[in-house]
C-alpha positions as CSV (number, residue, x, y, z in Angstrom):
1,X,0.0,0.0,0.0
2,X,1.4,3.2,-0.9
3,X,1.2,6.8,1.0
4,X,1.3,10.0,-0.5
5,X,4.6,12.1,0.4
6,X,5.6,15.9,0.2
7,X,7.8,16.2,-3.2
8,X,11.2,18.0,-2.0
9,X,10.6,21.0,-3.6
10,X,8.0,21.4,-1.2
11,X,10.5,20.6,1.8
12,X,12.7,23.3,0.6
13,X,10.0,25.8,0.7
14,X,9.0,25.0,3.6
15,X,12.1,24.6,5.5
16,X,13.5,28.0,4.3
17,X,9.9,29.7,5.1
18,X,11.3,28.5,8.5
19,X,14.5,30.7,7.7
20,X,12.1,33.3,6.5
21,X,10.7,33.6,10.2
22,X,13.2,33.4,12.0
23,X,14.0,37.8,11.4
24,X,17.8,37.7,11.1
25,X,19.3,41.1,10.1
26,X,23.0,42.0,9.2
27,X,23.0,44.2,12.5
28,X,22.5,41.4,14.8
29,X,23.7,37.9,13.6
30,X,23.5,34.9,15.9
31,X,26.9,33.2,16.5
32,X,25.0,30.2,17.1
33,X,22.1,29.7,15.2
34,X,20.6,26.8,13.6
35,X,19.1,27.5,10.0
36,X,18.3,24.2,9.2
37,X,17.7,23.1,5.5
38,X,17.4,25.4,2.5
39,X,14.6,26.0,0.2
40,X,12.9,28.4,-1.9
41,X,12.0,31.8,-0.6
42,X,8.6,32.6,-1.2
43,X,9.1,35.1,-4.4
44,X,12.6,35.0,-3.9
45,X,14.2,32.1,-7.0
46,X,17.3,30.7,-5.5
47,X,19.0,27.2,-6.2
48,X,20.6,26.9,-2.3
49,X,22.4,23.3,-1.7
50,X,21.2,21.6,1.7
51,X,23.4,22.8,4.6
52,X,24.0,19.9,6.7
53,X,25.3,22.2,9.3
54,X,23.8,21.1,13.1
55,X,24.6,24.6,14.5
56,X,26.6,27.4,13.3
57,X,29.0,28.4,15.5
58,X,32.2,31.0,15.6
59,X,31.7,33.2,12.2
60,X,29.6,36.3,13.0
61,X,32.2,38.9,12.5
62,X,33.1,37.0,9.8
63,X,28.9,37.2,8.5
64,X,29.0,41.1,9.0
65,X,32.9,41.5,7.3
66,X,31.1,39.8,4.2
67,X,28.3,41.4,4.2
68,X,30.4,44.9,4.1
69,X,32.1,43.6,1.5
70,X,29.3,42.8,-0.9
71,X,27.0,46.4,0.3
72,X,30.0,48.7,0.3
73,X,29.5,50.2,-3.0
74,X,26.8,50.9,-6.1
75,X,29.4,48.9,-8.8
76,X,29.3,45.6,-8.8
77,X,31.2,43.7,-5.9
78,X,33.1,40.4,-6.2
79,X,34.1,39.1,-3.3
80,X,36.2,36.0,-2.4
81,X,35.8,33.5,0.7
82,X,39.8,32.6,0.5
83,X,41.5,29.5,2.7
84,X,42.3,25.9,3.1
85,X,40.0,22.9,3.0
86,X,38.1,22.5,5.3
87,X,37.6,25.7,7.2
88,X,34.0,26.0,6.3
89,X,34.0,28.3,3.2
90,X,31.0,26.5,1.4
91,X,29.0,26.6,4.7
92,X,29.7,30.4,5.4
93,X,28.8,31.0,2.0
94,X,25.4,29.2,2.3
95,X,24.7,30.7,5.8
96,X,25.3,34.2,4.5
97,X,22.7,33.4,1.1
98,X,20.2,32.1,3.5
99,X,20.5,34.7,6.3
100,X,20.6,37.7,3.8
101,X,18.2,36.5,1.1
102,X,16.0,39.1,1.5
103,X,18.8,41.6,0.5
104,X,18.5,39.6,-2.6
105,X,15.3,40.0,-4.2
106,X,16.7,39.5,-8.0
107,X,17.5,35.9,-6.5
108,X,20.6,33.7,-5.2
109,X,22.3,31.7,-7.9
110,X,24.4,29.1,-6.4
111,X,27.0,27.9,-9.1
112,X,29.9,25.1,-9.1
113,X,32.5,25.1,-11.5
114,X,33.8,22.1,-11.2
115,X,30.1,20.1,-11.9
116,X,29.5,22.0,-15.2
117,X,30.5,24.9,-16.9
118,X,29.3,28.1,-15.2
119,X,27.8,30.0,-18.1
120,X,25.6,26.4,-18.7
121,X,24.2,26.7,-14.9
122,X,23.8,30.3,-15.5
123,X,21.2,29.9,-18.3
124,X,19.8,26.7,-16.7
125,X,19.2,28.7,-13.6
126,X,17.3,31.3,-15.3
127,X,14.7,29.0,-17.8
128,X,13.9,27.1,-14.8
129,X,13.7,30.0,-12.1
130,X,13.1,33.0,-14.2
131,X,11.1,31.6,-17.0
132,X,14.4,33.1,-19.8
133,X,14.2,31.3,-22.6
134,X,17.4,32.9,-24.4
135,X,16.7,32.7,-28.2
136,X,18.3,29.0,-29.0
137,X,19.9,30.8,-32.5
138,X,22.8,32.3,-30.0
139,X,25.9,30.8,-29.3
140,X,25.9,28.9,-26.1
141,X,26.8,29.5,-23.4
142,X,28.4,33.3,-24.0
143,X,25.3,34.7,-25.9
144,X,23.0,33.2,-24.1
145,X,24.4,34.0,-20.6
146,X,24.3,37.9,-21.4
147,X,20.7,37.7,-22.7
148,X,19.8,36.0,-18.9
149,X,21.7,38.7,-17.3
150,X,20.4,41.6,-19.3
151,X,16.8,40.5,-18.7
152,X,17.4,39.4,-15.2
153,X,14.6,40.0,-13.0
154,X,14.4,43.3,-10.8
155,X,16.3,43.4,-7.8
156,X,19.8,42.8,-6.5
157,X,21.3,39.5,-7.5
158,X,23.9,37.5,-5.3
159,X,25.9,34.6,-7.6
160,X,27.5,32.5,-5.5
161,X,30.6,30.5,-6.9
162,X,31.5,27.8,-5.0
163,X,35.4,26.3,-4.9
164,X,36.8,28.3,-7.8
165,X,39.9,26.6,-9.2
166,X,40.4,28.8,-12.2
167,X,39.3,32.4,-11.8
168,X,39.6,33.0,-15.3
169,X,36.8,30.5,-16.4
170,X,34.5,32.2,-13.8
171,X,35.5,35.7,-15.3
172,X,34.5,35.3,-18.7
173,X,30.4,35.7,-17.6
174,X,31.2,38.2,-14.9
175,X,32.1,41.1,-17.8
176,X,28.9,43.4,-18.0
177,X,27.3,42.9,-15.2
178,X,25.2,45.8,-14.0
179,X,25.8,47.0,-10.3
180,X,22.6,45.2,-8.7
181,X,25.2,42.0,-8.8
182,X,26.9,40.3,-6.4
183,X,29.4,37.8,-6.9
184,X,30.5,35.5,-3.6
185,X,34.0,33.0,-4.5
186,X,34.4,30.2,-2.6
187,X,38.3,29.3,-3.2
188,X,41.5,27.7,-1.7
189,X,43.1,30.3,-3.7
190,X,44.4,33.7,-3.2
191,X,43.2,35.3,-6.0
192,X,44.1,38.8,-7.6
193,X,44.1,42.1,-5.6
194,X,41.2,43.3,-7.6
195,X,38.8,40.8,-6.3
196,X,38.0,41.9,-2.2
197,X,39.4,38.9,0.1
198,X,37.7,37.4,3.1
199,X,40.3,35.1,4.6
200,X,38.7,33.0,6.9
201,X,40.9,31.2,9.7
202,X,40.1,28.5,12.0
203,X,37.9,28.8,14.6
204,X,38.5,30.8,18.2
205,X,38.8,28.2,20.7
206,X,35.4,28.2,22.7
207,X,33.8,28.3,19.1
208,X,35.3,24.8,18.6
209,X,34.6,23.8,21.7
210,X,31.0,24.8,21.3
211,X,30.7,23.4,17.9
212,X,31.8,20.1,19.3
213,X,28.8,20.5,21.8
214,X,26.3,20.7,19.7
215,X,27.0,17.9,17.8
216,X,26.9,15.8,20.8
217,X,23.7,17.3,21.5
218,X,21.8,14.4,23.2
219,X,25.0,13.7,25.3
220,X,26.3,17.3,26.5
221,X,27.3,15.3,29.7
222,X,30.2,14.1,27.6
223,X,32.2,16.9,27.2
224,X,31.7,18.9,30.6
225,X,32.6,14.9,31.9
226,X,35.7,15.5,30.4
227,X,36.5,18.9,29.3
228,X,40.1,19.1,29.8
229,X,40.5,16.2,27.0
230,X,37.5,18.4,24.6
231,X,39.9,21.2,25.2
232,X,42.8,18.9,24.1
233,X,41.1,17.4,21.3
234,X,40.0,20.5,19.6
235,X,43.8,21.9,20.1
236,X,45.0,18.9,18.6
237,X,42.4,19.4,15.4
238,X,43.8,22.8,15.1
239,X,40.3,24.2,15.7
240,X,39.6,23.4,12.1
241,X,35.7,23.0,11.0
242,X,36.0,20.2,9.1
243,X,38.0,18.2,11.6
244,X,35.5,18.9,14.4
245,X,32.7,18.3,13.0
246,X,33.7,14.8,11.7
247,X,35.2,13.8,15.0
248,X,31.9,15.1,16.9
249,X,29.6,13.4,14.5
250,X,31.8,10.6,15.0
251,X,31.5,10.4,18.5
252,X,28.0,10.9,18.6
253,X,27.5,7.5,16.6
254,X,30.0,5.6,18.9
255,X,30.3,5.3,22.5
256,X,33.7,6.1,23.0
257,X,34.9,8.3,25.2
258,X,36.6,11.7,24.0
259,X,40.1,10.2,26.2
260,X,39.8,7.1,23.8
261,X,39.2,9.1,20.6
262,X,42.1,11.1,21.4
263,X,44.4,8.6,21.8
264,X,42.8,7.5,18.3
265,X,44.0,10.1,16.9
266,X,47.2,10.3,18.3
267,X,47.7,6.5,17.2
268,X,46.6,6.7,13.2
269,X,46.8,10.6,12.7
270,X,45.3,11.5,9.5
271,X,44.4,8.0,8.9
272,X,42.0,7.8,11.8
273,X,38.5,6.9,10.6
274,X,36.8,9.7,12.0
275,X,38.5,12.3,10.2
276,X,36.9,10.2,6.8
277,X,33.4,11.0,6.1
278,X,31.4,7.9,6.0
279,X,27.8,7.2,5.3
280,X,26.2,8.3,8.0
281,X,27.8,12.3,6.7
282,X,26.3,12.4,3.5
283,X,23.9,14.9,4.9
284,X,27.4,17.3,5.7
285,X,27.9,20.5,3.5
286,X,31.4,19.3,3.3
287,X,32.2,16.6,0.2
288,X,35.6,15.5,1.6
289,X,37.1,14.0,4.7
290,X,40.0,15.9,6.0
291,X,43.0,14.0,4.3
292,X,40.9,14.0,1.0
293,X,40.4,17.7,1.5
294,X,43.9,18.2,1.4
295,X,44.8,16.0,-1.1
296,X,43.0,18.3,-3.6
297,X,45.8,21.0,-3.2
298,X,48.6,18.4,-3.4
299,X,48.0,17.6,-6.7
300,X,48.0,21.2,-7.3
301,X,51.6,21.2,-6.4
302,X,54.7,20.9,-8.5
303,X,57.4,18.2,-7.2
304,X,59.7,21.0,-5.8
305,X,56.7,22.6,-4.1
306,X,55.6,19.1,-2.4
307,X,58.9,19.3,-1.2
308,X,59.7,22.2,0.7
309,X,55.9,21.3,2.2
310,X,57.1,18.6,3.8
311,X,60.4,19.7,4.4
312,X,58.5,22.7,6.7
313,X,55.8,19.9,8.7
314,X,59.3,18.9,10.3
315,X,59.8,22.2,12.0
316,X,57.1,22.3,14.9
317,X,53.2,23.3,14.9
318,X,54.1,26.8,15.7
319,X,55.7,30.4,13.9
320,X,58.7,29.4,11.5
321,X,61.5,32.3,10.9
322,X,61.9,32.2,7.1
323,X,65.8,32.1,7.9
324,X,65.8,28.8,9.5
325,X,64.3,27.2,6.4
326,X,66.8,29.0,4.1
327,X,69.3,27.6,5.8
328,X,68.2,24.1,5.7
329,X,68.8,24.3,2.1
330,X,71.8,26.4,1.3
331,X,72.0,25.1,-2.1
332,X,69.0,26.7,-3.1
333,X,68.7,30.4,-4.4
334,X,67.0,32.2,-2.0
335,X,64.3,33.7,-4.5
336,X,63.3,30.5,-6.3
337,X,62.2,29.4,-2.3
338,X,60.3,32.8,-2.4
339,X,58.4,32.2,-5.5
340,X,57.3,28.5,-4.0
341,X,56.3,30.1,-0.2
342,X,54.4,33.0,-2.1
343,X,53.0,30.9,-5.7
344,X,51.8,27.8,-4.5
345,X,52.1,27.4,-0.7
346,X,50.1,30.7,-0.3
347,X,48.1,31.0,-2.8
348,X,46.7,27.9,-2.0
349,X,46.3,28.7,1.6
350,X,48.4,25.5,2.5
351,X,50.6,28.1,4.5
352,X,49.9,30.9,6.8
353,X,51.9,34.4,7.1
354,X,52.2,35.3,10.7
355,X,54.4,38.1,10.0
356,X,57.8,39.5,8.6
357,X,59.5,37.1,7.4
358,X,57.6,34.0,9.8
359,X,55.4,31.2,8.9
360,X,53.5,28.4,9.4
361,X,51.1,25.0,8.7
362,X,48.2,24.4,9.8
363,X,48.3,21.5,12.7
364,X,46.4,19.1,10.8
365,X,48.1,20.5,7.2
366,X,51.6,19.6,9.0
367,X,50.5,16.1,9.6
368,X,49.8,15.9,5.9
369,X,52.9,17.2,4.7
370,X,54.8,14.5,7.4
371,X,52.6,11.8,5.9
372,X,53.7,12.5,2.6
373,X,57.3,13.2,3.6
374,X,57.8,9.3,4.5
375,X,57.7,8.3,0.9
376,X,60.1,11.2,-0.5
377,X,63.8,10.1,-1.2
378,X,64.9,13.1,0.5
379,X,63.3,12.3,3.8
380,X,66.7,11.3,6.0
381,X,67.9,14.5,4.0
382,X,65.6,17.0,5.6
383,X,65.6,15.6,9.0
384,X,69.5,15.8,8.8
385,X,69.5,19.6,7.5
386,X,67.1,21.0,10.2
387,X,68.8,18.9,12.7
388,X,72.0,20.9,11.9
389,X,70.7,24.2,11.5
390,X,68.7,24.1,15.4
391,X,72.2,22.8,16.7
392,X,73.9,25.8,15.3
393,X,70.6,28.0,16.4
394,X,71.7,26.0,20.4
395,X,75.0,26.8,20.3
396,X,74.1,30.8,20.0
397,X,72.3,30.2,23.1
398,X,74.5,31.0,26.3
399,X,74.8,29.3,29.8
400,X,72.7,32.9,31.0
401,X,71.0,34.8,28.4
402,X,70.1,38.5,28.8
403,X,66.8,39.4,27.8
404,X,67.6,40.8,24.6
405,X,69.3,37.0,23.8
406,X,66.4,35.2,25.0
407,X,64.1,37.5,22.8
408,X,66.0,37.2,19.7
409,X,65.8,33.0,19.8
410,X,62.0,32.8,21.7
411,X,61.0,31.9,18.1
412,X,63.3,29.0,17.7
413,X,62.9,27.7,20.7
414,X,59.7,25.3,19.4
415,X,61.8,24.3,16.6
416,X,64.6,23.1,19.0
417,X,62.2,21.5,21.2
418,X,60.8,19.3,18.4
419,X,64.2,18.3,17.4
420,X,65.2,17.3,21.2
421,X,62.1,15.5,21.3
422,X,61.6,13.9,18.0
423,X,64.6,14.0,15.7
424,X,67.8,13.8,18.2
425,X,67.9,10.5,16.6
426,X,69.8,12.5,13.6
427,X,71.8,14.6,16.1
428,X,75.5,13.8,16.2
429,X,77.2,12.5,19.3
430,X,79.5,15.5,19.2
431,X,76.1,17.8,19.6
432,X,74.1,15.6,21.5
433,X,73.1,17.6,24.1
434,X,73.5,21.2,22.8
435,X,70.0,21.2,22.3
436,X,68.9,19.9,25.9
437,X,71.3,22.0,27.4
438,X,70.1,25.2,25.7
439,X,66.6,24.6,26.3
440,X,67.6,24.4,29.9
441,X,69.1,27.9,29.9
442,X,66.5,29.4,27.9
443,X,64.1,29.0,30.9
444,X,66.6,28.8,33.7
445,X,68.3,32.1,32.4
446,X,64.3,33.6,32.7
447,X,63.7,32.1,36.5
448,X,61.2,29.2,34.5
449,X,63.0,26.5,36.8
450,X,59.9,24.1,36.6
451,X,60.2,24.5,32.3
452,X,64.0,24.3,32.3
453,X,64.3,21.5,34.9
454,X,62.7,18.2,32.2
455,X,65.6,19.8,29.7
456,X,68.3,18.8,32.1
457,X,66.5,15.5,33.0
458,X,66.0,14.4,29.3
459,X,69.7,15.6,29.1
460,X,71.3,13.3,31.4
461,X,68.7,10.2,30.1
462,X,69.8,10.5,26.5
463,X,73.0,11.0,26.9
464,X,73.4,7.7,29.3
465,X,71.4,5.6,26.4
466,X,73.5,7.0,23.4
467,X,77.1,7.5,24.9
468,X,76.8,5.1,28.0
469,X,78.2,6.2,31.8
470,X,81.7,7.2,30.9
471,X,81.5,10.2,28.6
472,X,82.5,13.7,29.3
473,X,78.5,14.3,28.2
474,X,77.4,12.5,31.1
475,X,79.3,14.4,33.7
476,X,78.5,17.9,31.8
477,X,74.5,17.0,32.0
478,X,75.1,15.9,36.2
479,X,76.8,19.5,36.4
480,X,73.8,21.2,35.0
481,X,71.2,19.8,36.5
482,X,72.5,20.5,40.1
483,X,73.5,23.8,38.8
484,X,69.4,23.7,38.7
485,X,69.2,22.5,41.6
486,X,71.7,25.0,43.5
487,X,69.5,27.9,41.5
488,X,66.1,26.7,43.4
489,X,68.0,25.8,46.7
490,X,67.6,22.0,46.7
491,X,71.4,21.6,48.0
492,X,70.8,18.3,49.2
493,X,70.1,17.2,45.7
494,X,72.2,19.2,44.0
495,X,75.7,18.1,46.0
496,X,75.5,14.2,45.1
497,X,75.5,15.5,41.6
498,X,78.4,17.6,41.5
499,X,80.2,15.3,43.4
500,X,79.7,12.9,40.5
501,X,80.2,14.8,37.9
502,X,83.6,16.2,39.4
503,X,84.6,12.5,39.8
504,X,83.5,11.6,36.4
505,X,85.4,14.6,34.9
506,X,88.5,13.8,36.7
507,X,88.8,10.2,35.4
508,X,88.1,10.8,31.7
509,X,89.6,14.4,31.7
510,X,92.7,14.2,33.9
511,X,93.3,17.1,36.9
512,X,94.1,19.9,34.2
513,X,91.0,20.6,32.4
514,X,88.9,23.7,32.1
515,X,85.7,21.5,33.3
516,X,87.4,20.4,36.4
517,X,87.7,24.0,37.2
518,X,84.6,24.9,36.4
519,X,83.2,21.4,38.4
520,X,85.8,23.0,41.7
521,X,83.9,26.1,41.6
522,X,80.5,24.9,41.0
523,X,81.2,22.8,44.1
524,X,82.9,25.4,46.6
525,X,79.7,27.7,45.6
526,X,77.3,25.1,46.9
527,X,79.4,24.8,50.0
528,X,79.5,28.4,51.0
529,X,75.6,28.8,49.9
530,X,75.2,26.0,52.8
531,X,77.9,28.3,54.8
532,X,80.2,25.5,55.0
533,X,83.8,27.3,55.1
534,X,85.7,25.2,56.7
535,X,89.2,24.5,55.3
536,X,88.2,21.4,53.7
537,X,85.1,23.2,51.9
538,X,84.6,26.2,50.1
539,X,87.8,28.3,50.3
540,X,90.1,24.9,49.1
541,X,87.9,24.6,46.3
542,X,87.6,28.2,45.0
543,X,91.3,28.7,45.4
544,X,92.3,25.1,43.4
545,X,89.5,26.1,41.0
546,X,91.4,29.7,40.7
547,X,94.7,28.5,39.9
548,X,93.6,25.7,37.8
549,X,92.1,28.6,35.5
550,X,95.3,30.7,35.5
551,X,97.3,27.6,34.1
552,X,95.1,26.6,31.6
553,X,93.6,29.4,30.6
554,X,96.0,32.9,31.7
555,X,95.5,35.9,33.7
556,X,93.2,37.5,31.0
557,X,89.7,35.4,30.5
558,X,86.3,35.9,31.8
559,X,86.1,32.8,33.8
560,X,89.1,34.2,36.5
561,X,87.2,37.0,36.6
562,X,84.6,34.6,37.9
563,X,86.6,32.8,40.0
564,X,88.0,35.9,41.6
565,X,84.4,37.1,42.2
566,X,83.3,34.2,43.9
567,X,86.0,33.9,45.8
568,X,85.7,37.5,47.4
569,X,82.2,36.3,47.7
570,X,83.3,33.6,50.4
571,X,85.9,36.1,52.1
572,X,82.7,39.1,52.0
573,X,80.5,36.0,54.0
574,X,83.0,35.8,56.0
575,X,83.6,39.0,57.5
576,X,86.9,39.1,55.9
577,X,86.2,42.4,53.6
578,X,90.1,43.5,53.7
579,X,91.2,40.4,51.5
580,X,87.3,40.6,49.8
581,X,87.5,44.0,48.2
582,X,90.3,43.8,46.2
583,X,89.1,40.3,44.4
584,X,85.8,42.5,43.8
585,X,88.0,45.1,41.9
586,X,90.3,42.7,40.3
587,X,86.7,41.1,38.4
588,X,85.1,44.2,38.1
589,X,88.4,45.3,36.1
590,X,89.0,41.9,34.0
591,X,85.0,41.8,33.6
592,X,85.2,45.9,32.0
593,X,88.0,45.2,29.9
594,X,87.3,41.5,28.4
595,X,83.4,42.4,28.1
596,X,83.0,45.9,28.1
597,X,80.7,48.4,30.1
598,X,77.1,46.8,29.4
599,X,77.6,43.2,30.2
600,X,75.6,40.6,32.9
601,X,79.1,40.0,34.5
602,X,79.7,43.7,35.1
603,X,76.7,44.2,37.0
604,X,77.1,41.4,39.2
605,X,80.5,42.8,39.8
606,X,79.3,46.0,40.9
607,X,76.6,44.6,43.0
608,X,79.0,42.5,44.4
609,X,81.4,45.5,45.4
């Protein structure tokens, strides 16, 4: 027995009658409405694709910045939606056409390039919603197209031209338009200055977080359940629309808590199923799951292109000085990178300008360009070239950096991280712990003890599983981690270590060494810090330390100057400022001379005195 059904054009009117009551105005969008399905405005012809959009969240500045851009002026505005996949550039599109439709009274022509030639839709729109019948003796589609927009029904028009790939094909029917036109691009392009640019970013994070919500609507309890891991996960998606809303669909079919999905995805990556649309999505605006989304701009990409993509997803997830990639490849002219960062990688949104001269990928984008990098012959290459160029950025780093050092390597310091913690591997034994040991300054020279102190830690580990116990490595990683220790006043963990490290310095390095000096001194602080002056303590210590420097090293280098200054130190604590004052003068005179006027040492020195 059969029933009789509503045909779908009668849905659509319906559900966009819905729209139609719902009084949304330009002055006062909803960050997080609901519009439902499209349809036909009642007098209004339109051709709107369904949104499969649960709620919109996030874009109302960027609703009103379009709008602006389309109402600014009485000539005809084009006006481009610009980024990567999966950002949401078809939905904003959509939401705008069905929020604003009443601004269009001529009509909202939605139009895909890559389905059918545009010029065809045009003139198919307008027989079947405008009753045009161009005169079939004209030359399809150019002829035609202009007769459709010439008679064109009264009222201001909005074309919308979804994922534009080649502007130039889109152009041809835009020439002659009267002023009552609007034309909206949807592209992963940046296209020419002439056409007004929305670039739309990823989404602020209590957007994500709320778009995430809604799509576990019948289970809110989830997320507030365990909202540190939402938090995580929607880091770790980069905040990108696409991304969230097939993991939240996802989790809404499957019960599997957010901890297990994360680990998912930490597991398989981009291969993690819930980042692939399945069945259950056709209803999504979005055609593509994430990896498929990007695969579109890949083939896009020349073979020298493809590669410095993936030679940048081995920096980290965070700003990239330009510098540090130019310097990975040395062999390359400088301006032939340029034109690859600027031609391709940006003008298909697949990188991200953060300022002069600094870049970078998109989370999710990086973990494409890493997937792809595994099957590149240059791979061991590239992990080998920004190994060495963060070593050499390490060894600019000193033991205490002045502000002015520590803000002129902040941005490397990411970088360096990444290589200590996921290419050390391709690190040298002879720089094995540079970048450890400058990570450990970076933070201990800023008072960031509790940042600098897993540095030292992961210092010491590696170095024992590469080089083994007896290495000069080992005792240089004990020394600098009790240095930490002596920094936050934990002496009783800090004096073992010294100890050991003197010891272990001592049998690989023989009694005249600059690092048994330095391993003296380090000591004989610690032991007047704990007031221990007693003839077998401190003074010994600073005094062999002392000497030891003037043998190895002469009367004329910093580091006496440092052991003179200490020393006076112990004499000051003391009570013995007769002998203290001259050492204080003695540094304060070798510090001046060997460092000049504006110089950490110098101060201290004058402090001191």
């Amino acid at each position: 027995m059969s029933e009789n059904r509503p045909n779908p054009e009668q849905i659509r009117q319906n559900a966009f009658e819905n729209v139609q009551a719902r009084d949304i105005t330009i002055k006062n969008f909803n960050q997080s409405i609901n519009l439902g399905k499209t349809s036909k405005a009642i007098g209004i012809p339109q051709n709107l694709p369904l949104s499969g959009v649960v709620k919109f969240v996030g874009r109302d500045e960027e609703l009103q910045k379009l709008h602006q851009l389309l109402q600014e002026n009485n000539q005809v505005a084009i006006a481009a939606i610009a980024g990567m996949g999966g950002l949401g550039k078809t939905e904003l599109a959509l939401q705008y056409a069905m929020t604003q439709h009443e601004t269009y009274k001529g009509g909202i022509c939605w139009l895909q390039p890559k389905a059918e030639d545009v010029g065809v839709q045009l003139v198919q729109f307008a027989r079947t919603h405008l009753d045009l019948n161009p005169p079939e003796e004209f030359d399809l589609p150019a002829q035609q197209v202009q007769f459709c927009l010439r008679n064109w029904r009264e009222g201001d028009v909005l074309l919308v031209v979804d994922d534009v790939t080649d502007y130039q094909q889109v152009k041809t029917y835009l020439n002659g338009l009267s002023s009552r036109f609007r034309v909206l691009m949807t592209t992963r392009q940046l296209l020419g200055a002439s056409i007004k640019q929305l670039p739309l970013d990823v989404l602020q994070p209590d957007a994500a977080l709320e778009l995430l919500r809604s799509l576990l609507g019948e289970t809110p309890e989830r997320i507030e359940r365990e909202l540190d891991v939402a938090n995580h996960l929607c880091e770790w998606l980069g905040y990108l629309p696409l991304g969230l809303e097939l993991v939240g669909r996802y989790l809404a079919r499957k019960d599997l808590s957010l901890s297990d999905m994360m680990g998912r995805l930490e597991k398989k990556r981009l291969d993690e199923r819930a980042l692939s649309k399945s069945k259950s999505d056709d209803d999504m605006t979005a055609l593509l799951g994430v990896k498929a989304a990007f695969e579109l701009s890949w083939q896009e990409l020349t073979e020298d292109d493809q590669q410095l993509g993936c030679l940048l997803s081995l920096f980290a997830a965070a700003p990239i000085p330009w510098k540090l990639v130019e310097q990975c490849l040395p062999e390359e002219d400088e301006e032939d990178l340029e034109e690859i960062r600027d031609d391709h990688l940006l003008y298909l949104h697949l990188l991200q300008r953060k300022g002069e001269g600094i870049y970078q990928l998109h989370p999710l984008l990086r973990e494409f360009f890493q997937s792809k990098l595994k099957s590149l012959d240059q791979v061991e290459k590239f992990k080998r070239s920004v190994c060495q160029v963060m070593v050499a950025v390490a060894k600019e780093i000193p033991d205490t950096p002045t502000l002015e050092e520590i803000k002129a390597v902040s941005l490397a310091i990411p970088h360096l991280a990444e290589v200590a913690n996921h290419l050390i591997q391709y690190v040298s034994d002879e720089y094995l712990i540079s970048p450890f040991i400058s990570l450990g300054s970076f933070y201990k020279g800023q008072g960031l003890y509790t940042l600098a102190e897993p540095w030292y830690e992961q210092c010491l580990s590696t170095a024992q599983d590469r080089l083994g116990d007896n290495h000069p490595d080992i005792a240089t990683s004990l020394n600098n981690l009790a240095s930490l220790y002596y920094s936050q006043g934990r002496y009783d963990q800090a004096e073992p270590l010294y100890l050991q490290a003197l010891e272990l310095f001592k049998r690989l390095l023989g009694d005249n060494h600059p690092d048994i000096a330095s391993s003296l001194n380090n000591l004989a602080l610690l032991y007047n810090s704990q007031g221990r002056y007693d003839d077998d303590q401190a003074e010994p210590l600073f005094l062999q330390a002392l000497a030891l420097r003037k043998r190895l090293l002469g009367d004329n280098h910093p580091d006496i100057a440092t052991s003179l200054n200490n020393l006076a130190l112990l004499y000051n604590s003391q009570g013995r400022y007769d002998q203290a004052e001259p050492l204080f003068l003695q540094a304060l005179e070798l510090d001046k001379r060997l460092l000049g006027d504006n110089h950490p040492s110098v101060a201290q020195s004058l402090n001191n005195l």
